[in-house]
matplotlib code that plots the C-alpha trace (Angstrom):
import matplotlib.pyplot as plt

x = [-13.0, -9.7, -6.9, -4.0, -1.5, 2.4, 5.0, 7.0, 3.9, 2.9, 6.2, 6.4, 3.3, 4.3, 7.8, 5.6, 3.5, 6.8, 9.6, 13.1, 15.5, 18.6, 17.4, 16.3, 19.4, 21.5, 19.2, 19.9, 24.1, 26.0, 29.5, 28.7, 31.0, 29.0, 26.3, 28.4, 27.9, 24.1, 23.8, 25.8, 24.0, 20.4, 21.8, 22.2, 18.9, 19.8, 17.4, 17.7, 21.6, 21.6, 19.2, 21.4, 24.2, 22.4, 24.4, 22.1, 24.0, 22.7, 20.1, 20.5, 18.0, 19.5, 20.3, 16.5, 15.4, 17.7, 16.2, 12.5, 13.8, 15.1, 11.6, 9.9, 11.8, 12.4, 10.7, 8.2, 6.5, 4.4, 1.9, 3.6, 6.9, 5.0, 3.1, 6.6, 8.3, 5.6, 5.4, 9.5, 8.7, 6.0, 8.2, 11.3, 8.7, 7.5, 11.1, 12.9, 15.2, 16.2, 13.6, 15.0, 14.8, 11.3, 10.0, 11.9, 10.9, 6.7, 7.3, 8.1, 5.6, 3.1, 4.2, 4.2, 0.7, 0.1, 2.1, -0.8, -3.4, -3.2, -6.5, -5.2, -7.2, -4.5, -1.6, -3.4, -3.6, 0.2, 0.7, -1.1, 1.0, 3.7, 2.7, 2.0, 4.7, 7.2, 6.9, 10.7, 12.0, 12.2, 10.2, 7.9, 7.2, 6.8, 3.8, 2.0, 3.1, 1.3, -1.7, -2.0, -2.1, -4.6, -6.7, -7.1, -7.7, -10.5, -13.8, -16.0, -17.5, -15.8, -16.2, -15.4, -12.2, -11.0, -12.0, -9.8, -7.0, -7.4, -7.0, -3.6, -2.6, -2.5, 0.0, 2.4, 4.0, 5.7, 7.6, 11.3, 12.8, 13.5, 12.6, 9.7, 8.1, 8.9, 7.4, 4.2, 3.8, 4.3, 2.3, -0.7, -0.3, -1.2, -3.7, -5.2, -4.7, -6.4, -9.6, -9.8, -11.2, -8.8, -5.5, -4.7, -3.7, -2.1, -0.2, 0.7, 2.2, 4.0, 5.7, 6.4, 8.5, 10.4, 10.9, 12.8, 15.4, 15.8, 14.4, 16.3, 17.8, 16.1, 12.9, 13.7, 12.7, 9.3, 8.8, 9.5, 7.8, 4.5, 4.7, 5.3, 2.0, -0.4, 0.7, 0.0, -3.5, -4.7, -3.3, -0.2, 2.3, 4.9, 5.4, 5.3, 7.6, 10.2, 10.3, 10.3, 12.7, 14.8, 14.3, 15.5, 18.9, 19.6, 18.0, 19.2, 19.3, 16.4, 14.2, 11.1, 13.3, 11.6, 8.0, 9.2, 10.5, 7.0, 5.1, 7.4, 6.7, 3.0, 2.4, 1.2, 3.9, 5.4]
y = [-13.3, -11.4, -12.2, -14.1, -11.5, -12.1, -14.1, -11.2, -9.2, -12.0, -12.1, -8.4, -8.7, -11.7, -9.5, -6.9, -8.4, -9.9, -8.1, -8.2, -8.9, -8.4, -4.8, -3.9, -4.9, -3.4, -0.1, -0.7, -0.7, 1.6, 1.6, -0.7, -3.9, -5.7, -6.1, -7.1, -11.2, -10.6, -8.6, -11.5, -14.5, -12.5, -12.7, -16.3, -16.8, -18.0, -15.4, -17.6, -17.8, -14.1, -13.1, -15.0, -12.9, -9.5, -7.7, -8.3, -4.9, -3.4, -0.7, 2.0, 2.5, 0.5, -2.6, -2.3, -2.2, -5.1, -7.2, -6.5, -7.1, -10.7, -11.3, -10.1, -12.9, -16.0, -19.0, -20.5, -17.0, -16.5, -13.4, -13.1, -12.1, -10.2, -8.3, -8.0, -6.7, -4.2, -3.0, -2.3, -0.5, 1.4, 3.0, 3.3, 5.4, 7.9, 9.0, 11.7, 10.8, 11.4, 11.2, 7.5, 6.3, 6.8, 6.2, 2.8, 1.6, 2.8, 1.1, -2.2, -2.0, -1.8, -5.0, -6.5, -6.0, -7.0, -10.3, -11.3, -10.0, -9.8, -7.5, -5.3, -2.1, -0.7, -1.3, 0.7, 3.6, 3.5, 3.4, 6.8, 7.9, 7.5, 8.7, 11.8, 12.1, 11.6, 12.2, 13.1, 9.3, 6.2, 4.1, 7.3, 6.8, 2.7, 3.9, 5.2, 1.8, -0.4, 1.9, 1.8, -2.1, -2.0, -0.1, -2.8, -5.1, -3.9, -5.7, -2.8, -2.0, -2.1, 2.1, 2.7, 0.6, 2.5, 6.0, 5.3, 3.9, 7.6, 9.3, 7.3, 7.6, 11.4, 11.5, 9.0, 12.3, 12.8, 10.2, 10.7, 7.2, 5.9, 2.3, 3.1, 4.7, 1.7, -0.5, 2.0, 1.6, -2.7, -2.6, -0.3, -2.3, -5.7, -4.0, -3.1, -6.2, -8.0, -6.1, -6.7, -3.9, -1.6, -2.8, 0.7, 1.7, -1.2, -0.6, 2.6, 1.6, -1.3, 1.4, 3.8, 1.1, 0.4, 4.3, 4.5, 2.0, 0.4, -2.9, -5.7, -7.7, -11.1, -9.1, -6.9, -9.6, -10.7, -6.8, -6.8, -9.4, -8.5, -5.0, -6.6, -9.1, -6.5, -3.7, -6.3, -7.4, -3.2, -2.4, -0.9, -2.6, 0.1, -0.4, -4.7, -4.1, -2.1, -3.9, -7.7, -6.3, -4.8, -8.4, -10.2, -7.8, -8.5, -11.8, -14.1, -16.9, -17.0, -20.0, -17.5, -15.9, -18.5, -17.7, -13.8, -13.8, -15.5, -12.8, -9.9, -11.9, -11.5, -8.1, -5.8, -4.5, -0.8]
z = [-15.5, -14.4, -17.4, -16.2, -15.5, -16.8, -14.6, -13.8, -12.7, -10.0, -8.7, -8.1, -6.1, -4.1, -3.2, -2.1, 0.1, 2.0, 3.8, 2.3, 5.1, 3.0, 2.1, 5.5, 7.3, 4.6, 5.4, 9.3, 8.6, 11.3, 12.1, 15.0, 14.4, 17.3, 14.6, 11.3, 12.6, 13.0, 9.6, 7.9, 10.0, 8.5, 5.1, 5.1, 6.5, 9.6, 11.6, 14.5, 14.9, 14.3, 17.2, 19.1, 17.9, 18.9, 21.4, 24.7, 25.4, 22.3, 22.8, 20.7, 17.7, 15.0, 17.3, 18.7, 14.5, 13.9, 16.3, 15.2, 11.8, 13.2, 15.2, 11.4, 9.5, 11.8, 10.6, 11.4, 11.7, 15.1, 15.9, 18.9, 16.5, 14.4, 17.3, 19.2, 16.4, 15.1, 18.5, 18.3, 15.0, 16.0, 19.0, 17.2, 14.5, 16.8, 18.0, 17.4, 14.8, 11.2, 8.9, 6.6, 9.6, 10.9, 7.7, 7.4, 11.1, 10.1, 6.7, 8.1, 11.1, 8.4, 6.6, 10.0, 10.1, 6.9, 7.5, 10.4, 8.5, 4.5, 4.7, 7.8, 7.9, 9.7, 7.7, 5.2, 7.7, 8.6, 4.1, 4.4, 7.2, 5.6, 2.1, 4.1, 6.6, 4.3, 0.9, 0.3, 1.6, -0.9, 2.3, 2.3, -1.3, -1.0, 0.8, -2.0, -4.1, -1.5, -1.4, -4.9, -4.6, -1.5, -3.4, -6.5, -4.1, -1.9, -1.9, -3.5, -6.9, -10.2, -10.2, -6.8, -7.2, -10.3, -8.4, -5.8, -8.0, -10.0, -6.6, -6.3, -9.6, -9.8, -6.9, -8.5, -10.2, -6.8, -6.9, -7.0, -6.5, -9.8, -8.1, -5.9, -9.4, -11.0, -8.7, -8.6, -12.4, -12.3, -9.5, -11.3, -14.5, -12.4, -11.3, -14.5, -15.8, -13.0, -13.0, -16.9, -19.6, -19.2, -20.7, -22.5, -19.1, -18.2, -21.3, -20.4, -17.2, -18.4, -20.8, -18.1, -16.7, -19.7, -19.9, -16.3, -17.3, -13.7, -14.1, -13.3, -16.2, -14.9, -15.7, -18.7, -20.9, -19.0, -19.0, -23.2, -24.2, -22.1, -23.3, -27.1, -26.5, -25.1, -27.3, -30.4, -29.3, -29.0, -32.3, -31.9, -33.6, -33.7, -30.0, -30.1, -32.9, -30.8, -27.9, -29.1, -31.6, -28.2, -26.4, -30.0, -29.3, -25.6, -25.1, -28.4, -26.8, -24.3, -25.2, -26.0, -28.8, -31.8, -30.7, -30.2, -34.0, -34.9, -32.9, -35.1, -38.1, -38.3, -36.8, -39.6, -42.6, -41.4]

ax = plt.figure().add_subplot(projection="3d")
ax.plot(x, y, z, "-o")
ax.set_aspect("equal")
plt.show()
C-alpha cells in the first residue's frame, strides 16, 4: 500500500492540477488601463463581474488571454468554458509572438484540458510541446514538472513507471527557474513516496528542495520536519538532526515543536 504522503506534499499536487488565476493575470499585465478593473475583479474571485468588465472593444492578444483566463476560472466550471477557452489558448499559442507568451497561452490550454479530463492524453502531448518548444521559459519548464507527475501516475507497471520517471528525471538539470525546479523536485518526491520502496530518492528530492531556498515559509516547516522524519527512519541522523534542529530555530512556537524536540531526542548520539 502507497505510504501516506506529507500535508504539504498533497497540497502541492492539488495546486498543480488547478490554474492559478492570480498568477496568470499578473503574467497577462500590459499597460492597457481598460483591463486594470478586470485584473482586480479576477483577484477577488469575482470571474463573473470581471468578464463583464472586459473591454467588448478588446482584441488584442492579451485581452483575448484575459478572457480565456476568465472562461478558465468562472464557477461553476462548464466544458463549454473550458472548450472555449482552450480553443482561445490554442490560437493565441500558434501566433507569432514573443516566446513568454506562447508558452504561457500553451501552458494553460493544457490545464484546460486537464480541467475536463484529469487523464487527458492530450494535455500530456501539449506538456511535451512545451518542454520542447521552449525550454528557456519558466511555463516551458512547468512542462517538464507536470510530465514528471503524469508519468507517476500512468496506469502501467511498477518498472515501466519508474523508467519513464528516469527519462524525466535526467532532464530536470535544465531547469533554470529556481521555482519550476523546485516544484519538479516536491513533485518527484510525492511521486516516490506514493509508489512506495524507494524513499532514498524521495529523500533526495525533498533535500534538493531545501537546497534551492525558494520554498514558501508556510511550507518550510512541513518541508523540515518531513525531510527530518524520512531521513530518521533510513538511517541518517545527521540530516534529521539538521533540519528539525533548523525547524526548532525558525519555528519555536509551532505546535509540532514538543514532538520535534522528542524526535531530536532519540535519534542516535553524534
Amino acid at each position: 500500500m502507497p505510504r501516506p504522503t506529507p500535508p504539504w506534499l498533497s497540497l502541492l499536487a492539488v495546486a498543480l492540477a488547478l490554474t492559478s488565476a492570480g498568477e496568470a493575470l499578473r503574467a497577462a499585465e500590459t499597460d492597457s488601463d481598460q483591463l486594470m478593473e478586470v485584473w482586480r475583479l479576477a483577484a477577488q474571485g469575482s470571474f463573473a463581474d470581471a468578464q463583464d468588465a472586459l473591454p467588448a472593444t478588446s482584441h488584442g492578444a492579451e485581452a483575448r488571454f484575459t478572457h480565456a483566463m476568465l472562461l478558465f476560472n468562472r464557477q461553476p466550471r462548464s466544458d463549454e468554458n473550458l472548450v472555449t477557452a482552450a480553443n482561445l489558448l490554442a490560437a493565441l499559442a500558434r501566433e507569432a509572438g514573443p516566446a513568454e507568451f506562447s508558452a504561457r497561452s500553451r501552458y494553460f490550454q493544457a490545464r484546460a484540458e486537464l480541467l475536463r479530463d484529469p487523464d487527458s492524453p492530450e494535455a500530456m502531448h501539449l506538456y511535451e510541446q512545451l518542454w520542447r518548444d521552449f525550454p528557456a521559459e519558466p511555463y516551458g519548464q512547468r512542462g517538464l514538472v507536470n510530465l514528471v507527475l503524469g508519468a507517476f501516475y500512468q496506469t502501467e507497471s511498477r518498472d515501466t513507471v519508474l523508467t519513464r520517471v528516469a527519462e524525466i528525471e535526467a532532464q530536470a538539470a535544465r531547469l533554470t527557474d529556481p521555482v519550476v525546479r523546485s516544484q519538479f523536485h516536491q513533485v518527484a518526491a510525492r511521486g516516490y513516496l506514493h509508489l512506495g520502496g524507494n524513499d532514498e530518492r524521495a529523500l533526495e528530492h525533498l533535500l534538493q528542495v531545501a537546497a534551492l531556498g525558494v520554498a514558501r515559509r508556510e511550507a518550510l516547516g512541513d518541508l523540515h520536519v518531513s525531510i527530518g522524519q524520512l531521513a530518521g527512519e533510513l538511517g541518517r541522523p545527521d540530516i534529521a538532526r539538521e533540519h528539525y534542529t533548523r525547524f526548532l530555530r525558525d519555528f519555536p512556537n509551532d505546535p509540532r515543536a514538543y514532538t520535534v524536540r522528542a524526535f531530536l531526542a532519540a535519534l542516535p548520539a553524534k
